[in-house]
C-alpha angles and dihedrals in degrees: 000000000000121000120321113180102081095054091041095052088054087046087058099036083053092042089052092054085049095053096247117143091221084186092055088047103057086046081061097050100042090056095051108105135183122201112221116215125237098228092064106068081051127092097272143130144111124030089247111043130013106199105206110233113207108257098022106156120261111186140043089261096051103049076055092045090064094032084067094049096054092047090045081052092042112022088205099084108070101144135052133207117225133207129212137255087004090063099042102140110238102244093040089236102136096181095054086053090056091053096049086053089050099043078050087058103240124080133234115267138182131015122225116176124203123241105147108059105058115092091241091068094062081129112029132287119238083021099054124126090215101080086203086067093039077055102050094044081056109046084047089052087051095046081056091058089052087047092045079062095044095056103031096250126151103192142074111195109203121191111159129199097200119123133117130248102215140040119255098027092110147354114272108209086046088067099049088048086051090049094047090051091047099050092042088060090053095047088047074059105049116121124252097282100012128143129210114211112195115195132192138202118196092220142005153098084021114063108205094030149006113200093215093042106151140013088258092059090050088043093049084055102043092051090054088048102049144244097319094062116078139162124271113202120208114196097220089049099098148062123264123279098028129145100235093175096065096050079055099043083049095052100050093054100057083050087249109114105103105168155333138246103204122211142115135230137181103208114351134335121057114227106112125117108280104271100011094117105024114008083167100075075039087068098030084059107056081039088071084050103045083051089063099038087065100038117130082222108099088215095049094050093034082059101046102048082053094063114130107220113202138165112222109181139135111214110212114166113004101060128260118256105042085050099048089046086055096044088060093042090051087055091047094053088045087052105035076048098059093046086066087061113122104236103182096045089051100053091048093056088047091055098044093048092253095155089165099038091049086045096052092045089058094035081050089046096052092039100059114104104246097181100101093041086049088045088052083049093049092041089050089043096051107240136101123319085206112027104179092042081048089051102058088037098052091070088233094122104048082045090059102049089040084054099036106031119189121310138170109241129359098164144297130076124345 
């Protein structure tokens, strides 16, 4: 990246006249984390075909090992999820897991357990009509709120495959009371400041229905539960069309958004790089949050500061650790972008009934270019101006797939 301070310096003087506090706005930036998942340095992808990349990460320390690269090019991923039983460390020694995080510089995150690969959940877990297998999803999900102790995590990330494909097959309202008494028992288990996350999917991998098909469904739930259970919202996870910022801005207002899977997806499923295809909504999005972040309303702003921010993505083509450091750089721009959006100018078009006016200060705001101000923060921060140029010139990638290799599965999904 050439120079940036002198564009940067014309990009601050502009933001001042406009009333803009540029210092409060790189804080901001510089406290704004994303937690990188550790499927997805792993060989993993479509549903169909997972094509092995040389150096893809095999085992639980080295998924950390490139978590904490990506945190050391970025220095806003300190932290990385983990998913059970494909991150069960090899010698089952949790805590030594956790140490070898922490003497990588970046801490475990959050904890996802597994309950649709193995043969027994043909047909769902919690929803199940076999009360064994009921049984066994369960016991796994408990074992991840042990874990979640173990390894200092706050946080139990659900997503559930369970559905039907035809109709008929089962009853429908059965499965949503199996569901409620299942999660109950897991948030009975939760540890002293945990949170549960319950995410939803209108479709897939079930045909006729999902049982967590919507955010309404997952709300619905939360609220029964109680104030640690909370809604996580995956961008792919809806159909088209659909105005993802005001479940957000809904959710945040009832105190129940709990965190986001970022990702980004064209037609169905839900595994690009976050803002390769709309980094508009992108934009739109963190707009809804930085709203809240500023609000003058304590459980606005208390909400939005506990937002767990998380990549879930599956890279399948296009190799695993330059893509997860853009996808993290894609979420910085969207939210350094939002914080250069004039509040109190917008609230006074709003109120005066100035639809074109309000539109033209948020399309301004998104379309700013951020990048030298996003260089000045990197530069102040100590990492890289440039991350991704960094990263291919560090040699971290050619050391890996001298060290790795290729090979089939490591995973993830497959």
């Amino acid at each position: 990246m050439q120079d940036h301070h002198a564009a940067y310096e014309l990009l601050a003087e502009r933001l001042t006249a406009q009333g803009i506090d540029v210092e409060r706005v790189k804080e901001a930036i510089k406290n704004h984390h994303i937690e990188t998942p550790s499927w997805g340095y792993a060989n993993s992808g479509t549903r169909f075909k997972a094509f092995p990349w040389p150096g893809a990460a095999v085992t639980t320390r080295q998924k950390l090992d490139d978590a904490a690269m990506v945190h050391k090019m970025t220095g806003i991923a300190p932290t990385v999820a983990i998913h059970i039983p494909w991150d069960k460390p090899e010698d089952g020694d949790y805590d030594a897991m956790r140490q070898y995080a922490e003497e990588q510089g970046i801490r475990i995150g959050a904890v996802n357990p597994n309950v649709f690969q193995d043969d027994e959940y043909r047909l769902g877990s919690f929803g199940n009509p076999d009360p064994a297998v009921r049984e066994q999803a369960l016991d796994h999900v408990l074992e991840c709120c042990e874990i979640m102790t173990k390894v200092h995590s706050d946080i139990l990330s659900l997503w559930f495959a369970d559905g039907t494909n035809y109709a008929g097959q089962d009853s429908l309202r059965e499965r949503k009371r199996r569901f409620e008494q299942a999660l109950e028992t897991v948030y009975q288990h939760l540890p002293a400041g945990g949170r549960m996350l319950i995410e939803y999917k209108f479709f897939e991998p079930a045909f006729y229905s999902t049982d967590i098909p919507d955010w309404g469904t997952a709300y619905a739930w939360s609220l029964k539960l109680g104030d640690q259970a909370q809604v996580l919202v995956d961008l792919g996870h809806h159909a088209q069309g659909v105005n993802i910022e005001q479940i957000v801005a809904f959710l945040l207002d009832e105190g129940k958004l709990g965190g986001f899977h970022f990702n980004n997806r064209k037609y169905a499923d839900d595994d690009l790089i976050v803002g390769s295809v709309n980094p508009y909504e992108l934009f739109l999005i963190y707009n809804e949050l930085v709203d809240a972040e500023q609000s003058s309303e304590p459980h606005l702003r208390e909400t939005a500061r506990n937002v767990a921010y998380m990549i879930d993505q599956s890279h399948n083509v296009e190799g695993k650790m330059a893509p997860m450091i853009l996808s993290v750089l894609n979420c910085q721009e969207a939210y350094a972008k939002a914080q250069l959006v004039p509040r109190q100018q917008l609230a006074e078009a709003r109120a005066a009934g100035d639809v074109l006016a309000a539109h033209h200060l948020l399309t301004e705001a998104y379309r700013t270019d951020v990048r030298p101000l996003l260089a000045q923060v990197r530069e102040e921060m100590g990492v890289p101006v440039d991350p991704l140029a960094a990263y291919w010139a560090s040699g971290y990638e050619e050391k890996i797939r001298k060290e790795r290799g290729i090979t089939a599965t490591s995973g993830g999904y497959q």
